[in-house]
N, CA, C and O atoms as a Tinker XYZ file with bonds, in Angstrom:
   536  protein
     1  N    155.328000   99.005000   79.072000    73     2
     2  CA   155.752000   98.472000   77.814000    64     1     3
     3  C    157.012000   97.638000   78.044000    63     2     4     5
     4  O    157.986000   98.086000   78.649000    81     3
     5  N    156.953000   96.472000   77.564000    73     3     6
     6  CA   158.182000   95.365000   77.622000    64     5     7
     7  C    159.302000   95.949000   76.782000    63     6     8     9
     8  O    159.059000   95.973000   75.575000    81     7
     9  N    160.285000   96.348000   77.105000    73     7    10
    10  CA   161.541000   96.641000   76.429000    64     9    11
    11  C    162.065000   95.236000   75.275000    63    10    12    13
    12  O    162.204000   94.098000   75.723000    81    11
    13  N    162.254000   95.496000   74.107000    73    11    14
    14  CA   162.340000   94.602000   73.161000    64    13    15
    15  C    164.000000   94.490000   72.756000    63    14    16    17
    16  O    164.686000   95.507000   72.654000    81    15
    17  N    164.546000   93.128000   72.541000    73    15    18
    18  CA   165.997000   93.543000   72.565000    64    17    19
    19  C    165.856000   92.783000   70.872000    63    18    20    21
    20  O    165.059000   91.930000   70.481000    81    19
    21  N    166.876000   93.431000   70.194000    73    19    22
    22  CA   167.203000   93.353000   68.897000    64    21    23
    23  C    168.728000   93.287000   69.146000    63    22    24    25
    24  O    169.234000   93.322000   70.267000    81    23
    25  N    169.767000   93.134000   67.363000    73    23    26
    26  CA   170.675000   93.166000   67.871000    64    25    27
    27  C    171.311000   94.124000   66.181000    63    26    28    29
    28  O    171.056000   93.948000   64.990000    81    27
    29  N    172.137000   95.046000   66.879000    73    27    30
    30  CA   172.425000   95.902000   65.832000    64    29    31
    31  C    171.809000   97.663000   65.989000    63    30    32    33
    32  O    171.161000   98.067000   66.955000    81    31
    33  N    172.058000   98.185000   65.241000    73    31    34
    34  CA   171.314000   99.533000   64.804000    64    33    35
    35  C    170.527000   99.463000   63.752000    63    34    36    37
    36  O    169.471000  100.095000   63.788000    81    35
    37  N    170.840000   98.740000   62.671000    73    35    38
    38  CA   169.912000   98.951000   61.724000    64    37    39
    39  C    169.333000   97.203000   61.601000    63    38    40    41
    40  O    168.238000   96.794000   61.216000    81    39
    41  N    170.285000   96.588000   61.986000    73    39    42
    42  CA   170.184000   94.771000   61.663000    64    41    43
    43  C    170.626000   94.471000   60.403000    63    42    44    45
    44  O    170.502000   93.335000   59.944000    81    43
    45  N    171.383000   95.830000   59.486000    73    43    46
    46  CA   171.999000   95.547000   58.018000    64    45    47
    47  C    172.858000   96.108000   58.098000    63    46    48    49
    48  O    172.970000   97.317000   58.300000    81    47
    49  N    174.156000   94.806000   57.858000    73    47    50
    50  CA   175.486000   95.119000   57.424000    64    49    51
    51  C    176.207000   95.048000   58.815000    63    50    52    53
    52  O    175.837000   94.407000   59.799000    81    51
    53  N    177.270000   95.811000   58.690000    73    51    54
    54  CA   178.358000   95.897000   59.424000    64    53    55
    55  C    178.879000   97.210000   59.929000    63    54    56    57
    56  O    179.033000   98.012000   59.008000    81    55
    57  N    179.188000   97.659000   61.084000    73    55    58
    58  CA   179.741000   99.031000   61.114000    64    57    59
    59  C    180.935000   98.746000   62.056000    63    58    60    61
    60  O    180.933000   97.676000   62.664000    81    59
    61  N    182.148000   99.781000   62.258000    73    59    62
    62  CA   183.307000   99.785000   62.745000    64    61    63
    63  C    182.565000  100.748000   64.425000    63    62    64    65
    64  O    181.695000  101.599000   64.610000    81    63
    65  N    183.510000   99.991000   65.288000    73    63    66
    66  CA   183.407000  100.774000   66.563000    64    65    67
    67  C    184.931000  101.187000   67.210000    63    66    68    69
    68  O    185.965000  100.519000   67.198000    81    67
    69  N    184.724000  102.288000   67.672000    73    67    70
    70  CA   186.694000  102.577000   68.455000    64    69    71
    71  C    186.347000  103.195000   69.412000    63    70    72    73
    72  O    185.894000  104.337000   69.328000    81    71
    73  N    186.544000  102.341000   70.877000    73    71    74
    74  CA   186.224000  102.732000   72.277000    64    73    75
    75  C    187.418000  102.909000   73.154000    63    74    76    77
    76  O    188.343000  102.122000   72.957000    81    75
    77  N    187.593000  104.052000   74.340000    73    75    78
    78  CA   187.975000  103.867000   75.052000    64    77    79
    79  C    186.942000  103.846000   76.573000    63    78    80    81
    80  O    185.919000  104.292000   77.094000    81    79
    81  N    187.961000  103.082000   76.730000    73    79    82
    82  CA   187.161000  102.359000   78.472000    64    81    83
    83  C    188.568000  102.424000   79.471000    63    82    84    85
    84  O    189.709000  101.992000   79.307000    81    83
    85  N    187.783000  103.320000   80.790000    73    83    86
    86  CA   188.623000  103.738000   81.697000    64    85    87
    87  C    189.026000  105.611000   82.210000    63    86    88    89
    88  O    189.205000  106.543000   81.425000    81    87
    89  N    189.056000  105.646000   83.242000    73    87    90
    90  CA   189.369000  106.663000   83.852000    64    89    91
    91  C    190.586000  107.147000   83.782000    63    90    92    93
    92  O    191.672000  106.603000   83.982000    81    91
    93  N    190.253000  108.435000   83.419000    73    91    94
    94  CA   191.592000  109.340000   82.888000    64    93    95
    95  C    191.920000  109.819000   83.950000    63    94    96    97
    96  O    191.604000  110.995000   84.132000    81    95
    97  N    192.654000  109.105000   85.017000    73    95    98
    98  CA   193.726000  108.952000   86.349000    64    97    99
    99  C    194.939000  108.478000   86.006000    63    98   100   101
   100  O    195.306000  107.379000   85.589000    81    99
   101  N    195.632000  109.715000   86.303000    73    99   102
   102  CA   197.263000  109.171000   86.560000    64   101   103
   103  C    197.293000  107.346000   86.939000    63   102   104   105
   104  O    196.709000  106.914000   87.932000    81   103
   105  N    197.853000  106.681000   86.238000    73   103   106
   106  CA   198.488000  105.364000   86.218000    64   105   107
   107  C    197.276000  104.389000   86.071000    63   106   108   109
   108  O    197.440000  103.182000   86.251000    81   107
   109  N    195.924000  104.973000   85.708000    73   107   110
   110  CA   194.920000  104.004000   85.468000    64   109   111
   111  C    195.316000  103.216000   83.917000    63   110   112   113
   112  O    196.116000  103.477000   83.018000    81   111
   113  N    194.339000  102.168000   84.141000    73   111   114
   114  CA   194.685000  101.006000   82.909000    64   113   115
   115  C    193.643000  101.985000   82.528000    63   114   116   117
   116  O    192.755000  102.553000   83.165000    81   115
   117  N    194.156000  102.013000   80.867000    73   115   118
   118  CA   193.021000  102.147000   79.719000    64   117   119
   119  C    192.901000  101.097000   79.105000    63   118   120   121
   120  O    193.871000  100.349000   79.224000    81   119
   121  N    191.516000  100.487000   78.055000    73   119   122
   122  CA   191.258000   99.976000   77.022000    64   121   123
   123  C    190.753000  100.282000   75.653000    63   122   124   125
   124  O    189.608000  100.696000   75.473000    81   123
   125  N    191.679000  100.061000   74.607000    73   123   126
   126  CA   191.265000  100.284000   73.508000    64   125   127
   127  C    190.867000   99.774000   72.516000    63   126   128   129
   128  O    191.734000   99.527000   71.678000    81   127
   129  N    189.666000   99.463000   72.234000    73   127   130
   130  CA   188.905000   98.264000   71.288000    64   129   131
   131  C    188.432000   99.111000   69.987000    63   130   132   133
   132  O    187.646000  100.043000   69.814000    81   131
   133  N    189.345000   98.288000   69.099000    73   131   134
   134  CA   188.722000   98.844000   67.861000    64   133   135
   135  C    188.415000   97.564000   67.093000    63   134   136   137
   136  O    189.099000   96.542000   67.150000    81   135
   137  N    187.019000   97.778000   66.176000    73   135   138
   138  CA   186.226000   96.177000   65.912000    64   137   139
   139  C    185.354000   96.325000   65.103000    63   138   140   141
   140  O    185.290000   97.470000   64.655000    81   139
   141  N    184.319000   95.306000   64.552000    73   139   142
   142  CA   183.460000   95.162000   63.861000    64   141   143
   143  C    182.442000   94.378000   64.395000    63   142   144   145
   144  O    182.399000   93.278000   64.946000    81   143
   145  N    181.291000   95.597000   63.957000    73   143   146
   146  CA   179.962000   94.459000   64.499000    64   145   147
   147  C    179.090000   93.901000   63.667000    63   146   148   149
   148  O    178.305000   94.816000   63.421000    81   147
   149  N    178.855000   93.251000   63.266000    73   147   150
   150  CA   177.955000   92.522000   62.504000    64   149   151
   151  C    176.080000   92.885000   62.899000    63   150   152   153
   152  O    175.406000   92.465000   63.840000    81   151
   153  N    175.753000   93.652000   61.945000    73   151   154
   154  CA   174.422000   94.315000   62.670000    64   153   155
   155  C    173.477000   93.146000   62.884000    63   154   156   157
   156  O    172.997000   92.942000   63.999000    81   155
   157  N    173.167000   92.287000   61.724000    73   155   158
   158  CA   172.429000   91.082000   61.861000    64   157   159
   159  C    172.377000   90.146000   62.594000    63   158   160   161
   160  O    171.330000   89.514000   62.733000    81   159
   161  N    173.756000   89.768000   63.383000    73   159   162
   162  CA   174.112000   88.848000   64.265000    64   161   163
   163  C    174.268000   89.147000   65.647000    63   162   164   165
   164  O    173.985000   88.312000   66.506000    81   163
   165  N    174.868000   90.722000   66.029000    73   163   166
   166  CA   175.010000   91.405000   67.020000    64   165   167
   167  C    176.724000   90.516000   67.473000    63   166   168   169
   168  O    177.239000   90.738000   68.569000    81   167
   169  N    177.377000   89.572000   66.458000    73   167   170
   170  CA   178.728000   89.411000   66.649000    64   169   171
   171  C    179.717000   90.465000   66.561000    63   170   172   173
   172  O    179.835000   91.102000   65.514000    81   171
   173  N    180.477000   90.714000   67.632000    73   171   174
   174  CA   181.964000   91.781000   67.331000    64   173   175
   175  C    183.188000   91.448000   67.596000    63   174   176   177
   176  O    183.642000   91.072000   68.677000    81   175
   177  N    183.811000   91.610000   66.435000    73   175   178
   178  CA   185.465000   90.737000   66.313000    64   177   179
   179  C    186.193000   92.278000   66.322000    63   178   180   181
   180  O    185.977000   93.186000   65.520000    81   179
   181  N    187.212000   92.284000   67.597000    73   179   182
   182  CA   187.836000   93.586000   67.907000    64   181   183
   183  C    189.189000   92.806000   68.158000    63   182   184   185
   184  O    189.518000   91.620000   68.167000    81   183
   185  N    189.933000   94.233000   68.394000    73   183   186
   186  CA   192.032000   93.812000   68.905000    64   185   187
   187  C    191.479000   94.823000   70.195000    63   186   188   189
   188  O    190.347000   95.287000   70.335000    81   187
   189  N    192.178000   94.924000   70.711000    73   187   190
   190  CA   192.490000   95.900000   72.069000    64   189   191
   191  C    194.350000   96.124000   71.820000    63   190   192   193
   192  O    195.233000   95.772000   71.038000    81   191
   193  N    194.134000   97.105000   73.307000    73   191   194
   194  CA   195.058000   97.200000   73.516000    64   193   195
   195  C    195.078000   98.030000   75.132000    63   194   196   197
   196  O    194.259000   98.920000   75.364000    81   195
   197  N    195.982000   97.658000   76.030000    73   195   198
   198  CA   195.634000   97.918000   77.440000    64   197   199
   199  C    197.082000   99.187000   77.743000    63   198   200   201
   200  O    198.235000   98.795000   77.563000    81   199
   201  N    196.884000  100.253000   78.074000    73   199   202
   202  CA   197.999000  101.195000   78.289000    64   201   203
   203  C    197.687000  101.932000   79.562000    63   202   204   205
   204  O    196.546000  102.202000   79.938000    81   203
   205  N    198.801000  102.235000   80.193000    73   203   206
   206  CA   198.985000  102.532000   81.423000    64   205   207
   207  C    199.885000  103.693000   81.050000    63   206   208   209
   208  O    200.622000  103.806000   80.070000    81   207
   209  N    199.612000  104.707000   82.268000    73   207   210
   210  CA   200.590000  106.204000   82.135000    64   209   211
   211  C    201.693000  105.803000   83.529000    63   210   212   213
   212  O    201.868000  106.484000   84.539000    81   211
   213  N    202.319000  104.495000   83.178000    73   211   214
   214  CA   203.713000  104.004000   84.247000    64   213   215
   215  C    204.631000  103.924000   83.408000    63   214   216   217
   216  O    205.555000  103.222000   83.819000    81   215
   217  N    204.795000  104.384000   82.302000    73   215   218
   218  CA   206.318000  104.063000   81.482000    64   217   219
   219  C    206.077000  102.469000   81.425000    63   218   220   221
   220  O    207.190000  101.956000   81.538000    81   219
   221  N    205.317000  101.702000   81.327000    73   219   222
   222  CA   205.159000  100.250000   81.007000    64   221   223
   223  C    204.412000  100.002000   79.764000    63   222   224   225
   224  O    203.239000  100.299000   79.537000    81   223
   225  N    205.236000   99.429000   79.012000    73   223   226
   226  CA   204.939000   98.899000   77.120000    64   225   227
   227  C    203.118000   98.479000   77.474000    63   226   228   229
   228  O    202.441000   98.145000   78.446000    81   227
   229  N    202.963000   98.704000   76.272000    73   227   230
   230  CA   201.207000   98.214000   76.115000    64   229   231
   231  C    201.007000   97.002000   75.854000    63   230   232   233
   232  O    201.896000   96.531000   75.144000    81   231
   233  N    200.209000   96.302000   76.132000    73   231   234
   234  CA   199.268000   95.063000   76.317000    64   233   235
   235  C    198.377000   95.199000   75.115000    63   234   236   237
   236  O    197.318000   95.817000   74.997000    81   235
   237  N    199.104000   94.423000   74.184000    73   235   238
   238  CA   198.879000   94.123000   72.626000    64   237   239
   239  C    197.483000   92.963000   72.688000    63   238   240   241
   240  O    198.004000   92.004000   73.257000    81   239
   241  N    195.933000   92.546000   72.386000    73   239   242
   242  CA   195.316000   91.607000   72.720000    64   241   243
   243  C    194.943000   91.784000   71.175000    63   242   244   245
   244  O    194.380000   92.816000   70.811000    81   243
   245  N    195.227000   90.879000   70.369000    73   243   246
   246  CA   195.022000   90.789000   68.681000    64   245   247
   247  C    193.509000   90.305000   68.138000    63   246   248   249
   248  O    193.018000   90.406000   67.014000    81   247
   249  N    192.989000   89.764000   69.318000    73   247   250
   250  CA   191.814000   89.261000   68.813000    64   249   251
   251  C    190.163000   89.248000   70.264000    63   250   252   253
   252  O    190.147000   88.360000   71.116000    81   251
   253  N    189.667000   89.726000   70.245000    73   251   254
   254  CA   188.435000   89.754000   71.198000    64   253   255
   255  C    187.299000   89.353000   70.293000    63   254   256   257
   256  O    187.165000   89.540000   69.083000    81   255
   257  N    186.610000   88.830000   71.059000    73   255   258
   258  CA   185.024000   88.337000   70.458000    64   257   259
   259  C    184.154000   88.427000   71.452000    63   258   260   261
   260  O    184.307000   88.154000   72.642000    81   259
   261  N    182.922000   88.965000   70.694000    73   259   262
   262  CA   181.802000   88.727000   71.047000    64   261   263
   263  C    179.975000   89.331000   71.164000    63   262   264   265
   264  O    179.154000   88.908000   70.350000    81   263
   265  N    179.649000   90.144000   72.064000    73   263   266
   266  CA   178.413000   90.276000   70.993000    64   265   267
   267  C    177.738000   91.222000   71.901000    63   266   268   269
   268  O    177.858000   91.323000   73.122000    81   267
   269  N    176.873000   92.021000   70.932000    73   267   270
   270  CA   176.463000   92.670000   71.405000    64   269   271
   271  C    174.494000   92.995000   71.350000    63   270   272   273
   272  O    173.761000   92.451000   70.524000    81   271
   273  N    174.091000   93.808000   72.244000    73   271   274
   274  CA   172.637000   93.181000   72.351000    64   273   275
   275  C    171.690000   94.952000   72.042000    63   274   276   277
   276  O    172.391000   95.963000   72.072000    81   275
   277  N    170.930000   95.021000   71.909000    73   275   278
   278  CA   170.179000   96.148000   72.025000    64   277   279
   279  C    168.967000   96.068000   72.531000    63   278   280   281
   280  O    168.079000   95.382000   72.025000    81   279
   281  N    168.804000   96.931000   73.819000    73   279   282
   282  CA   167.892000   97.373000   74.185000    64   281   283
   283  C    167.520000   98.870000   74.294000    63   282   284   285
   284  O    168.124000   99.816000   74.800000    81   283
   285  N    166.032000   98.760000   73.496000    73   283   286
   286  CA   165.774000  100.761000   73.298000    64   285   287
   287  C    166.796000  101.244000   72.845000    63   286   288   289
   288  O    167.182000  100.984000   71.705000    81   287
   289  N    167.573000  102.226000   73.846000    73   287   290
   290  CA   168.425000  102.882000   73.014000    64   289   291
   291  C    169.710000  102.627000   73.483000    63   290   292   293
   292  O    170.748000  103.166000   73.098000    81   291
   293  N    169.562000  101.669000   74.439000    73   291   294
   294  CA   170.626000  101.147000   75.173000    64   293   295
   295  C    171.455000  100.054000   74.263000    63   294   296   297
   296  O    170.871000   99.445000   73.367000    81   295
   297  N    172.921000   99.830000   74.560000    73   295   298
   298  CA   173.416000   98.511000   74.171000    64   297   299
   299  C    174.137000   97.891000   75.191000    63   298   300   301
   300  O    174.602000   98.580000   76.099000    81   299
   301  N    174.318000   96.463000   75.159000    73   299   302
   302  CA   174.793000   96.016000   76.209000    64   301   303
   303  C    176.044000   94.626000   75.724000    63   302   304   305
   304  O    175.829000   93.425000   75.562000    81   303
   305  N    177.047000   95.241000   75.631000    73   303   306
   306  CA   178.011000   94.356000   74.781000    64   305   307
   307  C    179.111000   93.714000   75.833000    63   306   308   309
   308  O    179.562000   94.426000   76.730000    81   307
   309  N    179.578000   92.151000   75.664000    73   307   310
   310  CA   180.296000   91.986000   76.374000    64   309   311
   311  C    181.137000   91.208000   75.489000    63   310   312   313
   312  O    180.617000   90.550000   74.588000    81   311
   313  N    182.761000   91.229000   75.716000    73   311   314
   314  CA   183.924000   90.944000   74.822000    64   313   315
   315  C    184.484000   90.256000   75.332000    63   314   316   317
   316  O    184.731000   90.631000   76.478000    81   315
   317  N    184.967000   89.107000   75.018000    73   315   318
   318  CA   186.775000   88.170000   75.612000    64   317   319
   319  C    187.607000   87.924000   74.650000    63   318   320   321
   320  O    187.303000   87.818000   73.462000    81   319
   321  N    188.673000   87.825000   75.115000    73   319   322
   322  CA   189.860000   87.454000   74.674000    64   321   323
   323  C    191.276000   87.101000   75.645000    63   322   324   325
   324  O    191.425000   86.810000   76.832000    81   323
   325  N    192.251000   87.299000   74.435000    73   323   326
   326  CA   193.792000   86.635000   75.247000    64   325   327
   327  C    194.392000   87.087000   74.435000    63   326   328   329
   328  O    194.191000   87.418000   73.266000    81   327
   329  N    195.701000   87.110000   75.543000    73   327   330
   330  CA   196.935000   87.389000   75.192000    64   329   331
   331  C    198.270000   87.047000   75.687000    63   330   332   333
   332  O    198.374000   86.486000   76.778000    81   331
   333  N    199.121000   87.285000   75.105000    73   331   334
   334  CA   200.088000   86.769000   75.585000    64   333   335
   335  C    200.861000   87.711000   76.420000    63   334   336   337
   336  O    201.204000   88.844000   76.083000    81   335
   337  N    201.115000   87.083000   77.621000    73   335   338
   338  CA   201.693000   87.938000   79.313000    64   337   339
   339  C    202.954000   87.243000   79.428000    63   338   340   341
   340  O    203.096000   86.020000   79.412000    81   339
   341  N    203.999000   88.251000   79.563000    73   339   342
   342  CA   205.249000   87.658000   79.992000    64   341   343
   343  C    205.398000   88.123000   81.303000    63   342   344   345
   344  O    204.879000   89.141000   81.761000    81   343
   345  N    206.063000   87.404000   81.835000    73   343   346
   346  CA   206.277000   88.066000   83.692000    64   345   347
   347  C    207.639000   88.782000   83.581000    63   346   348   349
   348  O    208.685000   88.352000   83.096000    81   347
   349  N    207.408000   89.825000   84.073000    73   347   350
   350  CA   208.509000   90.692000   84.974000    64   349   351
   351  C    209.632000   89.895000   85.585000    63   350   352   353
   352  O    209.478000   89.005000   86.421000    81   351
   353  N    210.966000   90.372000   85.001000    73   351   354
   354  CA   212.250000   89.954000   85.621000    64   353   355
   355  C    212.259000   90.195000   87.104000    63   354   356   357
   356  O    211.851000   91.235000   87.620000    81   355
   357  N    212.729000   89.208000   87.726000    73   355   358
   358  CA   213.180000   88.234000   87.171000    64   357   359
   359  C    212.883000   87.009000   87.209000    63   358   360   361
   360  O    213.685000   86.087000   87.062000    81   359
   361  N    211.479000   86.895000   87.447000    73   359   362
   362  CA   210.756000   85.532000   86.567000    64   361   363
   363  C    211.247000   85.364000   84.645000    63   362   364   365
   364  O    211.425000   86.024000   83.622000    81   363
   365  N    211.259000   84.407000   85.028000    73   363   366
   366  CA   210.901000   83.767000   83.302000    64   365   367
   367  C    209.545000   82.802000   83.054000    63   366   368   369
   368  O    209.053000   81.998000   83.846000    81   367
   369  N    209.159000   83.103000   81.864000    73   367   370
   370  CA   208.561000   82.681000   81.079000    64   369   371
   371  C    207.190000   83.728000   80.592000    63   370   372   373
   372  O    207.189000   84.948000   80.751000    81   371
   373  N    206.217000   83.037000   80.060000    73   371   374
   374  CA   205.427000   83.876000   79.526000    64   373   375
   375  C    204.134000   83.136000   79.314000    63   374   376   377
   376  O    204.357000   82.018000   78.849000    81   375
   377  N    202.694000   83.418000   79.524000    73   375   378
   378  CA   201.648000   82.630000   79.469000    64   377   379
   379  C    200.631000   83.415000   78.702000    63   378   380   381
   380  O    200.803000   84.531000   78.213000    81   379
   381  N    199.204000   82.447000   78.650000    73   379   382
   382  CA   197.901000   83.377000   77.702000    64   381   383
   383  C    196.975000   83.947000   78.917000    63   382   384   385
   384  O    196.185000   83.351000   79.649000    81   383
   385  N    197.238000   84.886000   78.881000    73   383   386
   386  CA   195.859000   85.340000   79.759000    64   385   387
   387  C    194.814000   85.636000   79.251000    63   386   388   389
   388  O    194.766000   85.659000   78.021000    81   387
   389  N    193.650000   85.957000   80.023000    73   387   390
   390  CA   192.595000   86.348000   79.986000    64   389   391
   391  C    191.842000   87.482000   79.981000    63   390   392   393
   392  O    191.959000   88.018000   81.083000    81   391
   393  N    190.861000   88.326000   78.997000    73   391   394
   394  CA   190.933000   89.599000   79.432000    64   393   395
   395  C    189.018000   89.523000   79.214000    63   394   396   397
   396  O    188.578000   88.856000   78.278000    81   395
   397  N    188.413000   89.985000   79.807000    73   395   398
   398  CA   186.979000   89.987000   79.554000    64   397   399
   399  C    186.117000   91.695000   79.600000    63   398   400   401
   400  O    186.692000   92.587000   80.224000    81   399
   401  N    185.450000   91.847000   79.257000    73   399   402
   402  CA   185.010000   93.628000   79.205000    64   401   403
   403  C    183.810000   93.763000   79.145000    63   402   404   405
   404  O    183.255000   92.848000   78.537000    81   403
   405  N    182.914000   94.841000   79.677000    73   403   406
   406  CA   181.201000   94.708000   79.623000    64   405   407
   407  C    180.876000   95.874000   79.403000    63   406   408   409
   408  O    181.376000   96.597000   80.264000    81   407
   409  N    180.204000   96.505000   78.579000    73   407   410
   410  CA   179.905000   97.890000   78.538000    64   409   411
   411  C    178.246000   97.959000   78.107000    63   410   412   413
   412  O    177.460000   97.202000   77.538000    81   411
   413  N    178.196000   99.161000   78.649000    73   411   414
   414  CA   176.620000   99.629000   78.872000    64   413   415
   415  C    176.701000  101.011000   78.379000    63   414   416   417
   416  O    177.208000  101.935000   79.015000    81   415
   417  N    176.279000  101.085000   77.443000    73   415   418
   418  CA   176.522000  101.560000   75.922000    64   417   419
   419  C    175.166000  102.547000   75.545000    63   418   420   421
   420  O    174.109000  102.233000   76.092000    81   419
   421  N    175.172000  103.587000   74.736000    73   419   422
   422  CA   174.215000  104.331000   73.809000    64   421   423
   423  C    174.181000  103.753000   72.325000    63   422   424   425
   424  O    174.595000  102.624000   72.059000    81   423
   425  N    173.786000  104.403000   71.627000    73   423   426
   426  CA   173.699000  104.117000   69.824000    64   425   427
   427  C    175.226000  104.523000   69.634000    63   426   428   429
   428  O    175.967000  103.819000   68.947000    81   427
   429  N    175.696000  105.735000   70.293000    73   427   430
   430  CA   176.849000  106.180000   69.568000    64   429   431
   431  C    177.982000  105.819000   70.253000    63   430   432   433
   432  O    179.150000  106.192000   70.136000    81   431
   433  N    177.307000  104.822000   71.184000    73   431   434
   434  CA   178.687000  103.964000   72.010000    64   433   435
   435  C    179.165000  104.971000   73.437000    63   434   436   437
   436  O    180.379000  105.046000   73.623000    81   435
   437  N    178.549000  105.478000   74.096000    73   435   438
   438  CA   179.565000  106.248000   75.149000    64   437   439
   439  C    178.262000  105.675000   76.135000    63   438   440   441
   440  O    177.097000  105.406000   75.843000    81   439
   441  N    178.905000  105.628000   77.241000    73   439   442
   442  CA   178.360000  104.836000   78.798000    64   441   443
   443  C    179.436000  104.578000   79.630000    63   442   444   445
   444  O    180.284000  105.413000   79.945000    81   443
   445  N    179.403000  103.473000   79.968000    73   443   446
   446  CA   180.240000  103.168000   81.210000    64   445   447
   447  C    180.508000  101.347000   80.859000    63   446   448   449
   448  O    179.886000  100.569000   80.135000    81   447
   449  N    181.685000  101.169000   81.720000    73   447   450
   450  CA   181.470000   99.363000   81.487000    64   449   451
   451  C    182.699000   99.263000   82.597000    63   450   452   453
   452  O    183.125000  100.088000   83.406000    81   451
   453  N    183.073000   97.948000   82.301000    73   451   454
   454  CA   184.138000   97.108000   83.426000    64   453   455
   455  C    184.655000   96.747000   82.222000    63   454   456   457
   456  O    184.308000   96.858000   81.046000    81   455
   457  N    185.972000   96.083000   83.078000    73   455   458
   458  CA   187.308000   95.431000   82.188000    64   457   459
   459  C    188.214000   94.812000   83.542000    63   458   460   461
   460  O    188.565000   95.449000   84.535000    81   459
   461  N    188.484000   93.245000   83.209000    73   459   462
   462  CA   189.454000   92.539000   83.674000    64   461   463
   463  C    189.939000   91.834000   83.337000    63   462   464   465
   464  O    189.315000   90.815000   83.039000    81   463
   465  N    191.415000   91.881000   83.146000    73   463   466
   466  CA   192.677000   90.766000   82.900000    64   465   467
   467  C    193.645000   90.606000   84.052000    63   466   468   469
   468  O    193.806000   91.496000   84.887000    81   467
   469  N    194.333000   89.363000   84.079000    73   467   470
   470  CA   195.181000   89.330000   84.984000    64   469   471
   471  C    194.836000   89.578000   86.416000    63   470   472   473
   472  O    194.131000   88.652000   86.818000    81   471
   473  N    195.046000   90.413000   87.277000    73   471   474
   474  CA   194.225000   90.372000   88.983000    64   473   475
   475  C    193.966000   91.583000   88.765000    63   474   476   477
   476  O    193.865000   92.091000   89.881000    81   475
   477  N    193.702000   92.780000   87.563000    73   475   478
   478  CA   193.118000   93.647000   87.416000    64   477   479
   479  C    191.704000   93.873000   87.377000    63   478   480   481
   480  O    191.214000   93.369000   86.367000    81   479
   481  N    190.802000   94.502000   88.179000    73   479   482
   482  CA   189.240000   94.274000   87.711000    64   481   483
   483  C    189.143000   96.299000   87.597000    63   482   484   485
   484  O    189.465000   97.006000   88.552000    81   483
   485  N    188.778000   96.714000   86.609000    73   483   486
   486  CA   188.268000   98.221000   86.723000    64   485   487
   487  C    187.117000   97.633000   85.925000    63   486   488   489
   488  O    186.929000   96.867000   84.980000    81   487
   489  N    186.285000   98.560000   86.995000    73   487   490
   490  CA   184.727000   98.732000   87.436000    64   489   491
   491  C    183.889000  100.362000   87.151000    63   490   492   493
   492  O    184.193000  101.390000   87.756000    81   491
   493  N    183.098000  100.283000   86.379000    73   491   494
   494  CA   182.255000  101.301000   86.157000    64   493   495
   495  C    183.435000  102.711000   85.749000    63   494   496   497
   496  O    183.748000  103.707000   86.401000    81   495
   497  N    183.679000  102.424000   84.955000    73   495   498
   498  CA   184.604000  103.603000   84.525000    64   497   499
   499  C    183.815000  104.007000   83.214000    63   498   500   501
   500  O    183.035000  103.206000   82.697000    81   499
   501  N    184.043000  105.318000   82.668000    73   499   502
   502  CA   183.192000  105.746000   81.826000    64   501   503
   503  C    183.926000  105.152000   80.196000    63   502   504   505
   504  O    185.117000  104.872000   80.064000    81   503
   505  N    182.729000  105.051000   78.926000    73   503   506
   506  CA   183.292000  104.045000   77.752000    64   505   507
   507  C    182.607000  105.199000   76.804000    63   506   508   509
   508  O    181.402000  105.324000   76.586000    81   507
   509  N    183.859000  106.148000   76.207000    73   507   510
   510  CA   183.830000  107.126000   75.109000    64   509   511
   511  C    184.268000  106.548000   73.536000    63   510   512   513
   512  O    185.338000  106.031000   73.213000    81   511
   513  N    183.246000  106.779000   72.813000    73   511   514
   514  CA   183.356000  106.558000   71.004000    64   513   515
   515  C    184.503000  107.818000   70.838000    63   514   516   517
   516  O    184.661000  109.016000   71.072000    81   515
   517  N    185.096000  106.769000   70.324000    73   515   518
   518  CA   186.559000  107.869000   69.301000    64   517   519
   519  C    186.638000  108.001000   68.275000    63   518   520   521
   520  O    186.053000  107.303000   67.447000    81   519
   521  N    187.456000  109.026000   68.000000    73   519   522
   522  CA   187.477000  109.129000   66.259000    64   521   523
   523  C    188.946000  108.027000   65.773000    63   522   524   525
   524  O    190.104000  107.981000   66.187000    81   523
   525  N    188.019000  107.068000   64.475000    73   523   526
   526  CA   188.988000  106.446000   64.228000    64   525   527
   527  C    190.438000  107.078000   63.379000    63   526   528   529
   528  O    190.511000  107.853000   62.425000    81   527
   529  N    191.498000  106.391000   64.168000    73   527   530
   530  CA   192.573000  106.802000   63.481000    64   529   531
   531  C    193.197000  106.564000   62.398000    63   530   532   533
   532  O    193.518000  105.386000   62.554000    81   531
   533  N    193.772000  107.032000   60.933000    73   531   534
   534  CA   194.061000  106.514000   59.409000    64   533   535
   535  C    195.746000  106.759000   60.101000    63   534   536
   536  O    196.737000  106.528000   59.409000    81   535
């Protein structure tokens, strides 16, 4: 049987997603995407946010896009965006980077995916649905 790709869970409306992506290792990068998917379109407009257990401020990314696909019971979503990177003293200045993310996903969102910004690439780390925070 040919696996059929659709895009959505139901293909009506909109639902909220809140992922973390990354290995719970001392000084590993985490990612935190919280977003909206558009069931009909399989479009998702998310913020992130990138945190490290080094005493180093978080990596604020205000806006990610992009889309996501369904197969069976699988999903297969991939995200980009930017942000703004200042360099470490004692360089000056500050530029937009790049951050891109791929996850390989269930209905209720938990699998595995990649994530890279900057000369960071984490690879196959596991991608857990959270409870959203009020």
């Amino acid at each position: 049987m040919a696996a059929t790709s659709t895009t959505g869970t139901t293909g009506i409306g909109a639902y909220l997603i809140n992922v973390l992506v990354g290995a719970a290792m001392p000084g590993a990068p985490m990612l935190h995407i919280t977003g909206v998917v558009n069931a009909p379109t399989g479009t998702i407009n998310a913020h992130a946010q990138i945190t490290q257990a080094t005493g180093s401020p978080p990596i604020e990314i205000p806006s990610m896009c992009g889309r996501v696909e369904t197969l069976g019971t699988q999903k297969v979503a991939f995200l980009r965006g930017q942000f703004l990177y200042s360099l470490p003293p004692p360089a000056i200045g500050s530029f937009m980077a790049e951050i891109e993310c791929l996850l390989h996903v269930d209905n209720a969102w938990n699998g595995f995916g990649s994530f890279m910004y900057l000369n960071h690439h984490i690879s196959n780390v596991p991608v857990k649905s959270q409870t959203p925070q009020n």
